[in-house]
mmCIF file of the N, C-alpha and C atoms, coordinates in Angstrom:
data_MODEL
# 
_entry.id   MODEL 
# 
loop_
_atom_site.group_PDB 
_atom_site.id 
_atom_site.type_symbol 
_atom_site.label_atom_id 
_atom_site.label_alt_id 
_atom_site.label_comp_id 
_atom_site.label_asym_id 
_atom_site.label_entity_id 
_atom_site.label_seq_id 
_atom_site.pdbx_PDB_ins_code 
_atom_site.Cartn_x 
_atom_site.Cartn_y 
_atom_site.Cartn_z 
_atom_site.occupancy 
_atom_site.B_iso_or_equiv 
_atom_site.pdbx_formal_charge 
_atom_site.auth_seq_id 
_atom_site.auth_comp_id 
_atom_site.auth_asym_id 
_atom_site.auth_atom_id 
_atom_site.pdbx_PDB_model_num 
ATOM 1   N N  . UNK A 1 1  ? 162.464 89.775 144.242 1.00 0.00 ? 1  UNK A N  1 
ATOM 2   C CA . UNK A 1 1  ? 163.879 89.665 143.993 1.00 0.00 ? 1  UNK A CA 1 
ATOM 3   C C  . UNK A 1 1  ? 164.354 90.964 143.340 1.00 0.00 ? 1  UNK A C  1 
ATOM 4   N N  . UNK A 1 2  ? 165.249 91.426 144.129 1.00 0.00 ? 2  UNK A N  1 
ATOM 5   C CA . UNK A 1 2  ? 165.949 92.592 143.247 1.00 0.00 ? 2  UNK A CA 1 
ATOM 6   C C  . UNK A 1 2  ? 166.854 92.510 141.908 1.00 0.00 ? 2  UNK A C  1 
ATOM 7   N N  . UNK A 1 3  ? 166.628 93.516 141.908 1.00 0.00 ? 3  UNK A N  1 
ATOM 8   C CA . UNK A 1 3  ? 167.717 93.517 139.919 1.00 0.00 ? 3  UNK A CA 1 
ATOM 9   C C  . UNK A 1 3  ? 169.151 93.259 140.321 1.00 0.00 ? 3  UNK A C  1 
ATOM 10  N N  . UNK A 1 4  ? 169.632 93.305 141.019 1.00 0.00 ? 4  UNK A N  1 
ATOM 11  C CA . UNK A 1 4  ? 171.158 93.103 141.978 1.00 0.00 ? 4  UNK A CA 1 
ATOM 12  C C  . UNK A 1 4  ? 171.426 91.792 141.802 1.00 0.00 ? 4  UNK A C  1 
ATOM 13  N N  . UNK A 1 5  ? 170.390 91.575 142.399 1.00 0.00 ? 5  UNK A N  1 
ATOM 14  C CA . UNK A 1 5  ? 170.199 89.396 142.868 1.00 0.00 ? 5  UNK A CA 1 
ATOM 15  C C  . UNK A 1 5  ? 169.846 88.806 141.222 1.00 0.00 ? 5  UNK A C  1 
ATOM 16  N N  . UNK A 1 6  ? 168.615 89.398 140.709 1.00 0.00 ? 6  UNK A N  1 
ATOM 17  C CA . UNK A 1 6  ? 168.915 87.955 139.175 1.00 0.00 ? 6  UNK A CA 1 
ATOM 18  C C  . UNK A 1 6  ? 169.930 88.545 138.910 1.00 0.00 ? 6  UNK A C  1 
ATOM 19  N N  . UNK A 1 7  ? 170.442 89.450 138.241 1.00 0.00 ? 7  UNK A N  1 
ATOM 20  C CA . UNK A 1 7  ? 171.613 89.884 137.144 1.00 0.00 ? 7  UNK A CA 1 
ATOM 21  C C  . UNK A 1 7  ? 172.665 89.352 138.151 1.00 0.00 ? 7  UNK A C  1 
ATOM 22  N N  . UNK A 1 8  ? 173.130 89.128 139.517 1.00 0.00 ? 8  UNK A N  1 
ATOM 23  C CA . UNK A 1 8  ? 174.128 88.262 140.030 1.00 0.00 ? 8  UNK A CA 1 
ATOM 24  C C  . UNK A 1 8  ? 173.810 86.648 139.386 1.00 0.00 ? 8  UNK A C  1 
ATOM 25  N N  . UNK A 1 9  ? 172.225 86.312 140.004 1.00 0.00 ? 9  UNK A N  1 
ATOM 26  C CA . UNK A 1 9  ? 172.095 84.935 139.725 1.00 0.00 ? 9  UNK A CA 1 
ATOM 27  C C  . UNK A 1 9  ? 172.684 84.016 138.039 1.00 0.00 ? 9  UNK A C  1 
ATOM 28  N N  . UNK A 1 10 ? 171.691 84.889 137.155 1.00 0.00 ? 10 UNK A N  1 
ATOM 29  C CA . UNK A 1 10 ? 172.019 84.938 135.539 1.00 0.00 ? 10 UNK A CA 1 
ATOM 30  C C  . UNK A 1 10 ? 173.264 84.655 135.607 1.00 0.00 ? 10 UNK A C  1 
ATOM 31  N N  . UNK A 1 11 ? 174.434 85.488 136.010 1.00 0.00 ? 11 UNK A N  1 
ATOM 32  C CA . UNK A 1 11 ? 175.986 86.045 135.753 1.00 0.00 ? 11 UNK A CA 1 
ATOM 33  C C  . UNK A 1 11 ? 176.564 84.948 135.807 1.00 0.00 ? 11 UNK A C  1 
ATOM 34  N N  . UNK A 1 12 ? 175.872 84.218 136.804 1.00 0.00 ? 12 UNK A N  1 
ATOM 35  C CA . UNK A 1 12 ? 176.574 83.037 137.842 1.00 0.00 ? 12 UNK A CA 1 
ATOM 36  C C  . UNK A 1 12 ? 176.712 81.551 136.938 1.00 0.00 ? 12 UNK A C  1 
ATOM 37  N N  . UNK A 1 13 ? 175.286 81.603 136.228 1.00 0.00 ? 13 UNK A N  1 
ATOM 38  C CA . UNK A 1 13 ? 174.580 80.529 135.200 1.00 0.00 ? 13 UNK A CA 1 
ATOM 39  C C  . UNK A 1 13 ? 175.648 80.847 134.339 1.00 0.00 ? 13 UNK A C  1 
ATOM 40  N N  . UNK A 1 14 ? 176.100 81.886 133.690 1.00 0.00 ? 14 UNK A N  1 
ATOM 41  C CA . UNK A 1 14 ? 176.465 81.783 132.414 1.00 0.00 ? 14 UNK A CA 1 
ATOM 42  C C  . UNK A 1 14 ? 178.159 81.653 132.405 1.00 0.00 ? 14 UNK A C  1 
ATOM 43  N N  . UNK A 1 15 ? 178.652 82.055 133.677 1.00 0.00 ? 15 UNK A N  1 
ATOM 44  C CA . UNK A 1 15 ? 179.926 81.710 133.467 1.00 0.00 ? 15 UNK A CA 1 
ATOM 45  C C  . UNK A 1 15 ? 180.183 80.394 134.010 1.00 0.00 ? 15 UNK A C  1 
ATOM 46  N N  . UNK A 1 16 ? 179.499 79.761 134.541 1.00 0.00 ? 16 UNK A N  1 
ATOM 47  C CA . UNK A 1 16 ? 179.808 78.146 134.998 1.00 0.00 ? 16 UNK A CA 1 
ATOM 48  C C  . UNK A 1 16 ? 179.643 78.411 136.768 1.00 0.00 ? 16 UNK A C  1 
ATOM 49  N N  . UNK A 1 17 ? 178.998 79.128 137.017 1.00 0.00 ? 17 UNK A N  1 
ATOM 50  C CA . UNK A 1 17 ? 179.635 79.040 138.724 1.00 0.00 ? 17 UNK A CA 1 
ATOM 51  C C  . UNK A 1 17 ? 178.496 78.321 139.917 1.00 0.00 ? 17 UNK A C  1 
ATOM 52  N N  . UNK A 1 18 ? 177.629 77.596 139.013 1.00 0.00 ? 18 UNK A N  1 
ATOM 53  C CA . UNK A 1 18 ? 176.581 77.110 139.394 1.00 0.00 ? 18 UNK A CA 1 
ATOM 54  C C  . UNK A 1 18 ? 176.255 75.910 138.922 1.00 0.00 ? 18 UNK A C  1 
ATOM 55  N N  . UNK A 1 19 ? 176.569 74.709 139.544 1.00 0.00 ? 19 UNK A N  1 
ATOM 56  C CA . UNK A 1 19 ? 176.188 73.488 139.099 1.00 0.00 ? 19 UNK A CA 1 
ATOM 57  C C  . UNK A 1 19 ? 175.066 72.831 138.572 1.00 0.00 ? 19 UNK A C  1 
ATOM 58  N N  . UNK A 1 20 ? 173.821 73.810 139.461 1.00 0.00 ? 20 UNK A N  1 
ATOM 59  C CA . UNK A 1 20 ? 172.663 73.377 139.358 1.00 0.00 ? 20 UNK A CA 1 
ATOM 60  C C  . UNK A 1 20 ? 171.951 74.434 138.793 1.00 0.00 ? 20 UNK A C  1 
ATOM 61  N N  . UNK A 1 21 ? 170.602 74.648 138.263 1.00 0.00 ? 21 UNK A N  1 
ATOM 62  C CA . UNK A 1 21 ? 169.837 75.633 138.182 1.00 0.00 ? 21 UNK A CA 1 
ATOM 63  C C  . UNK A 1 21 ? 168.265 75.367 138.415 1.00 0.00 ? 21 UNK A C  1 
ATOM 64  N N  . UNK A 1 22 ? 167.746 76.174 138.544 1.00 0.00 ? 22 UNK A N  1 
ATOM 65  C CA . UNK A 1 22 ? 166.777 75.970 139.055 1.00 0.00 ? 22 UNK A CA 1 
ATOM 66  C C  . UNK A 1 22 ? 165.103 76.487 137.366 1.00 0.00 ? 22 UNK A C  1 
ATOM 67  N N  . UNK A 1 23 ? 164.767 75.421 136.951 1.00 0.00 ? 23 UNK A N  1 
ATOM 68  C CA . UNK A 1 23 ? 164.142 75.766 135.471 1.00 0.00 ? 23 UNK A CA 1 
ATOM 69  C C  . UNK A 1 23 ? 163.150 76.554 135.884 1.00 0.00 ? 23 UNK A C  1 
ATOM 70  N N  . UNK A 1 24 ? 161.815 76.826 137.076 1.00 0.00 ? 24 UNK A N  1 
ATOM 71  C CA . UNK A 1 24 ? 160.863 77.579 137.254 1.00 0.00 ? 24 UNK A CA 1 
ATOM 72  C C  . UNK A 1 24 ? 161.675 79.054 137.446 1.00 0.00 ? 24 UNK A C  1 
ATOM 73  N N  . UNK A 1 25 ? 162.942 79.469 137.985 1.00 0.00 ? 25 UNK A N  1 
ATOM 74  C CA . UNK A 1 25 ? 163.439 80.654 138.443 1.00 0.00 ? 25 UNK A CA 1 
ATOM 75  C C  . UNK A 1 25 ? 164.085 81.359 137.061 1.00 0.00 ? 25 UNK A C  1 
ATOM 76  N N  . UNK A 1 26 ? 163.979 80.006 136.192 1.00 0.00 ? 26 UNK A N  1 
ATOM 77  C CA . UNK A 1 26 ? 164.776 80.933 134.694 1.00 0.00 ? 26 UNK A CA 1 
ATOM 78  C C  . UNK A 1 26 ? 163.660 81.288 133.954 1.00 0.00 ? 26 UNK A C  1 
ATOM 79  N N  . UNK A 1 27 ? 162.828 80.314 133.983 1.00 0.00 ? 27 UNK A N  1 
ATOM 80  C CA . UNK A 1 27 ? 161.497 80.625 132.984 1.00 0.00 ? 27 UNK A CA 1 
ATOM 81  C C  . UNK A 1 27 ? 160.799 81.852 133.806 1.00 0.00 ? 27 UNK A C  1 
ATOM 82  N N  . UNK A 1 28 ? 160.653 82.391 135.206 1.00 0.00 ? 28 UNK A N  1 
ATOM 83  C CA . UNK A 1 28 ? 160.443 83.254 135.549 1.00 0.00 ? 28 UNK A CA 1 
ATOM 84  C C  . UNK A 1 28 ? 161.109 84.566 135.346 1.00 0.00 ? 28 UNK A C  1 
ATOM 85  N N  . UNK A 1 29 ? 162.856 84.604 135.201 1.00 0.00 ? 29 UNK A N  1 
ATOM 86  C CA . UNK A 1 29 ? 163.258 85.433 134.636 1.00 0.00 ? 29 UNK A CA 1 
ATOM 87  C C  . UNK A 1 29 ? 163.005 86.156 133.070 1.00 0.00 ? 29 UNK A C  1 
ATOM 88  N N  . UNK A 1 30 ? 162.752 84.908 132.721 1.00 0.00 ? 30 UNK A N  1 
ATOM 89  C CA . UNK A 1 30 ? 162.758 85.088 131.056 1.00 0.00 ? 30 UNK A CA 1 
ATOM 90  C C  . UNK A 1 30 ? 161.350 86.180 130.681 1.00 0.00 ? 30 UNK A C  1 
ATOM 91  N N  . UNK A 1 31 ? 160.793 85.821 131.733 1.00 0.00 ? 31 UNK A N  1 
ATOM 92  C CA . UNK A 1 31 ? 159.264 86.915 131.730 1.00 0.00 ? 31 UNK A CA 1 
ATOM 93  C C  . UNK A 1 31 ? 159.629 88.361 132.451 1.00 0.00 ? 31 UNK A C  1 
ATOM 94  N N  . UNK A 1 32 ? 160.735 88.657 133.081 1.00 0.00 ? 32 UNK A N  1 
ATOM 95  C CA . UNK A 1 32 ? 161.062 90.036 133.678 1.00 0.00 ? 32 UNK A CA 1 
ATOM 96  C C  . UNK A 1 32 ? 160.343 91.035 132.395 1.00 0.00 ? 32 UNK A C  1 
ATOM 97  N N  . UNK A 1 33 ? 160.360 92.069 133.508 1.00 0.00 ? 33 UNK A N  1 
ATOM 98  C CA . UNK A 1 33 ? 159.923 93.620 132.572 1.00 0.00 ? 33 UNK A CA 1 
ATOM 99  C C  . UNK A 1 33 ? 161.197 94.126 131.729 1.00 0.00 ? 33 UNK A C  1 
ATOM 100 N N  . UNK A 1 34 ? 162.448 93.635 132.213 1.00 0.00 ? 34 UNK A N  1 
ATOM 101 C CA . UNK A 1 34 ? 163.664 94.476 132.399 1.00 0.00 ? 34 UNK A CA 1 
ATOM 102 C C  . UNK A 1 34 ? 164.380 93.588 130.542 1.00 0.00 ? 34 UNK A C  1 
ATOM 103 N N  . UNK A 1 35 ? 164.922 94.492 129.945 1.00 0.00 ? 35 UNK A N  1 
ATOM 104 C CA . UNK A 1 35 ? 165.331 93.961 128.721 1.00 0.00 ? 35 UNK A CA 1 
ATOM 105 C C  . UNK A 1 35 ? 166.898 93.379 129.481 1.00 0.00 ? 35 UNK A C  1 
ATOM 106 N N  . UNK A 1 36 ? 167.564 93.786 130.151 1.00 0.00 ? 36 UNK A N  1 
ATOM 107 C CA . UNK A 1 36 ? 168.439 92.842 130.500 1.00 0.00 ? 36 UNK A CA 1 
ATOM 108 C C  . UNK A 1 36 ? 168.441 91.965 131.133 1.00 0.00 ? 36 UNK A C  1 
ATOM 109 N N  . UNK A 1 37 ? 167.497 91.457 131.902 1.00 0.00 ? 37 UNK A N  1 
ATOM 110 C CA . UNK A 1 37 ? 167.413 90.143 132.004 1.00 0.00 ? 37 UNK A CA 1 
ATOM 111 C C  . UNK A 1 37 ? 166.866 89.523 131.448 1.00 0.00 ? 37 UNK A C  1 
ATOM 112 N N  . UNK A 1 38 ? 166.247 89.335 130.761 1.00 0.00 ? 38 UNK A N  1 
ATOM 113 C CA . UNK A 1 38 ? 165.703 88.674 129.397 1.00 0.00 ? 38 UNK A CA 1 
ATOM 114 C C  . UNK A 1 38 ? 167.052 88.455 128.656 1.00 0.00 ? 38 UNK A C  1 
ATOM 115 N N  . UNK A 1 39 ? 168.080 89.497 128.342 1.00 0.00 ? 39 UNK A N  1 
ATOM 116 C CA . UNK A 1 39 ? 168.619 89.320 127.608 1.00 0.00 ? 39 UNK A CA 1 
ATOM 117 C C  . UNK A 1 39 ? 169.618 88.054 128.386 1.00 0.00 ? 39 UNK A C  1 
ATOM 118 N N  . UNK A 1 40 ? 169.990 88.726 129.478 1.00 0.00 ? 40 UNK A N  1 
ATOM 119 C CA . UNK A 1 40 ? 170.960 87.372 130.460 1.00 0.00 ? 40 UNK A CA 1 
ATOM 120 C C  . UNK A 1 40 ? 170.691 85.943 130.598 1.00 0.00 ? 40 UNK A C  1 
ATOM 121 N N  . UNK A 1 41 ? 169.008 86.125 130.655 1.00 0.00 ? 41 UNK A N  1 
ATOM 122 C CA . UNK A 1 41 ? 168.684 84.637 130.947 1.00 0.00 ? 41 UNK A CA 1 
ATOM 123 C C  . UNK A 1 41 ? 169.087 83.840 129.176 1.00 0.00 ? 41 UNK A C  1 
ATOM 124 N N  . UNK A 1 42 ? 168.829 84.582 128.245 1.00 0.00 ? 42 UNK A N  1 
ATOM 125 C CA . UNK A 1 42 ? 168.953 84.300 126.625 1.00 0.00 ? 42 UNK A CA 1 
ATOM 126 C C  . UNK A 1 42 ? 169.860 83.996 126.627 1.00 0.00 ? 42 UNK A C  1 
ATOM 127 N N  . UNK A 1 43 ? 171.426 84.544 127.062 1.00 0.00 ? 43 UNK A N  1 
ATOM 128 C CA . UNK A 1 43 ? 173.048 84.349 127.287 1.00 0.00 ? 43 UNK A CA 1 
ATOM 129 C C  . UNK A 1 43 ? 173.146 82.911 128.322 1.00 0.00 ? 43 UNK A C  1 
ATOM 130 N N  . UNK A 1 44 ? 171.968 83.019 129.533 1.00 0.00 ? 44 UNK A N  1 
ATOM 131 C CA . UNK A 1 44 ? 172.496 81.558 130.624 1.00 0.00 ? 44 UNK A CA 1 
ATOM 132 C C  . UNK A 1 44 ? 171.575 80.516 129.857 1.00 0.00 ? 44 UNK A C  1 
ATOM 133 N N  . UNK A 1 45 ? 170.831 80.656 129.059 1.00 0.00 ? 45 UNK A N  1 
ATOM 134 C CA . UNK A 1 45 ? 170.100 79.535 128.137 1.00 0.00 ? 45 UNK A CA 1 
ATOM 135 C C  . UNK A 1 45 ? 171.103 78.821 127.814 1.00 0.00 ? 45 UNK A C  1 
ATOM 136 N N  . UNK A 1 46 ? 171.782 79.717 126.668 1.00 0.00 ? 46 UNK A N  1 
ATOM 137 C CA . UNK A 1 46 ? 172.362 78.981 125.206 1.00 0.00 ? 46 UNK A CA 1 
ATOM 138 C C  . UNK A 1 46 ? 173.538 78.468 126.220 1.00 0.00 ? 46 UNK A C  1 
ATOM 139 N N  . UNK A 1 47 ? 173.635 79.108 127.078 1.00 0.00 ? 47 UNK A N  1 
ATOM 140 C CA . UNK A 1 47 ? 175.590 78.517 127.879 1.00 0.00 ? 47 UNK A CA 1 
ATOM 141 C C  . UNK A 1 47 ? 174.940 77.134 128.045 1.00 0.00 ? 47 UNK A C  1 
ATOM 142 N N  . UNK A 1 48 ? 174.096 76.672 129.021 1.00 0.00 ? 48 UNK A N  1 
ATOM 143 C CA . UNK A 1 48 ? 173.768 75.980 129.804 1.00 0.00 ? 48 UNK A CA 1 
ATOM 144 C C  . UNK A 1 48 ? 173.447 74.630 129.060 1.00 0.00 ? 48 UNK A C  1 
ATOM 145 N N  . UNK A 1 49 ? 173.033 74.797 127.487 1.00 0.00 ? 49 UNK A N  1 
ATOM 146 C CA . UNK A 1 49 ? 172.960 73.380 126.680 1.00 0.00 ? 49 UNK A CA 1 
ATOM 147 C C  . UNK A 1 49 ? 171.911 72.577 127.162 1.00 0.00 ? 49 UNK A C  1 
ATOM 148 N N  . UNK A 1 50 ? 170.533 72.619 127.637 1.00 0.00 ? 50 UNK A N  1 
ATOM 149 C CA . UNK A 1 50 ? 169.676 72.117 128.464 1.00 0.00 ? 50 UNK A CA 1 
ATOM 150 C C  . UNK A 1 50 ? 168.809 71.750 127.406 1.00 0.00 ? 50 UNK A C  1 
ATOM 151 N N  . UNK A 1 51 ? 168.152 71.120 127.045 1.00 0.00 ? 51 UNK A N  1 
ATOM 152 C CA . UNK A 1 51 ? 167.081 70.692 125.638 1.00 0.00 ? 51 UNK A CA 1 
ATOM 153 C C  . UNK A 1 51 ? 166.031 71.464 126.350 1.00 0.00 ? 51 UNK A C  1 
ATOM 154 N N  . UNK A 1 52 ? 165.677 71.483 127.713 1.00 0.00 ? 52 UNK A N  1 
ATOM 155 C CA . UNK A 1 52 ? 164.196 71.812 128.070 1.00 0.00 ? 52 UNK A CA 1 
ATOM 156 C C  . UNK A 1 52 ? 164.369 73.106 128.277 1.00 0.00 ? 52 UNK A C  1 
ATOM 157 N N  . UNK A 1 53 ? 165.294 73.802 128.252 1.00 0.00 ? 53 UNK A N  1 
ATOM 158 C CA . UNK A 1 53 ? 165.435 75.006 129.039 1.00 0.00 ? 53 UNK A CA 1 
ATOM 159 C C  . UNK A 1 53 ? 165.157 75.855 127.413 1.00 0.00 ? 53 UNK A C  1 
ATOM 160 N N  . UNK A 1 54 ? 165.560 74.898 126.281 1.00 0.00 ? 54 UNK A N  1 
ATOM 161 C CA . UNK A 1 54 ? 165.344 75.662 125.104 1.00 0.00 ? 54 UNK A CA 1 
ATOM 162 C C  . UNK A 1 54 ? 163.755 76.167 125.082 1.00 0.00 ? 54 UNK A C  1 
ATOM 163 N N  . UNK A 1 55 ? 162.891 76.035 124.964 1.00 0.00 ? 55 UNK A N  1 
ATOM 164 C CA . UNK A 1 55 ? 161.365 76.120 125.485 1.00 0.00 ? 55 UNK A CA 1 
ATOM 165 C C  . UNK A 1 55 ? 161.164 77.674 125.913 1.00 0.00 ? 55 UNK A C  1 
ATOM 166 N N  . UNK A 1 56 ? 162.098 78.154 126.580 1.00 0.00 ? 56 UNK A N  1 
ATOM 167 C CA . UNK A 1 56 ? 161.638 79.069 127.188 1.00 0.00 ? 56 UNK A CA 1 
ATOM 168 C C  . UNK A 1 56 ? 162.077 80.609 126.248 1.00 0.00 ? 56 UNK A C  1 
ATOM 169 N N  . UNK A 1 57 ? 163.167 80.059 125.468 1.00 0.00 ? 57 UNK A N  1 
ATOM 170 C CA . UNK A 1 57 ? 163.189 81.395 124.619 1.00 0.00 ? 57 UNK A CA 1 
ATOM 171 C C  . UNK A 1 57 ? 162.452 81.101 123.489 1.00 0.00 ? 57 UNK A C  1 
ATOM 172 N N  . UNK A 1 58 ? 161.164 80.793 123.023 1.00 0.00 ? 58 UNK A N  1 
ATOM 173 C CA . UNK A 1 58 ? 160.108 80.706 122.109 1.00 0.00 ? 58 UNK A CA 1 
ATOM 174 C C  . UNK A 1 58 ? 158.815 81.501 123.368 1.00 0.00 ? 58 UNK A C  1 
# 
C-alpha cells in the first residue's frame, strides 16, 4: 500500500467518511515505519471511540 492510499484511508477514518473500519488494517498501520501514519492512525483511534481499537496505541 502506498503512502497516498493509508494517509487517504486514515483521513477518511478521522473525519467521519467511513462507516466501517477495518481493526487488522489499523493495527497494521499503527506499526508503519512512517511517523505520520502512526501519528494519523493515533488521530483515527481517538475519533473513532472504539474500546478495542484502544489496544493498539499501547
Amino acid at each position: 500500500m502506498k503512502y497516498e492510499e493509508k494517509e487517504k484511508y486514515l483521513i477518511e477514518l478521522i473525519e467521519g467518511n467511513q462507516s466501517e473500519f477495518d481493526f487488522e488494517m489499523i493495527k497494521l498501520l499503527s506499526k508503519d515505519k512512517d511517523n505520520q501514519i502512526r501519528y494519523l492512525v493515533a488521530e483515527a483511534v481517538g475519533n473513532l471511540e472504539q474500546p478495542k481499537l484502544g489496544e493498539i496505541l499501547y
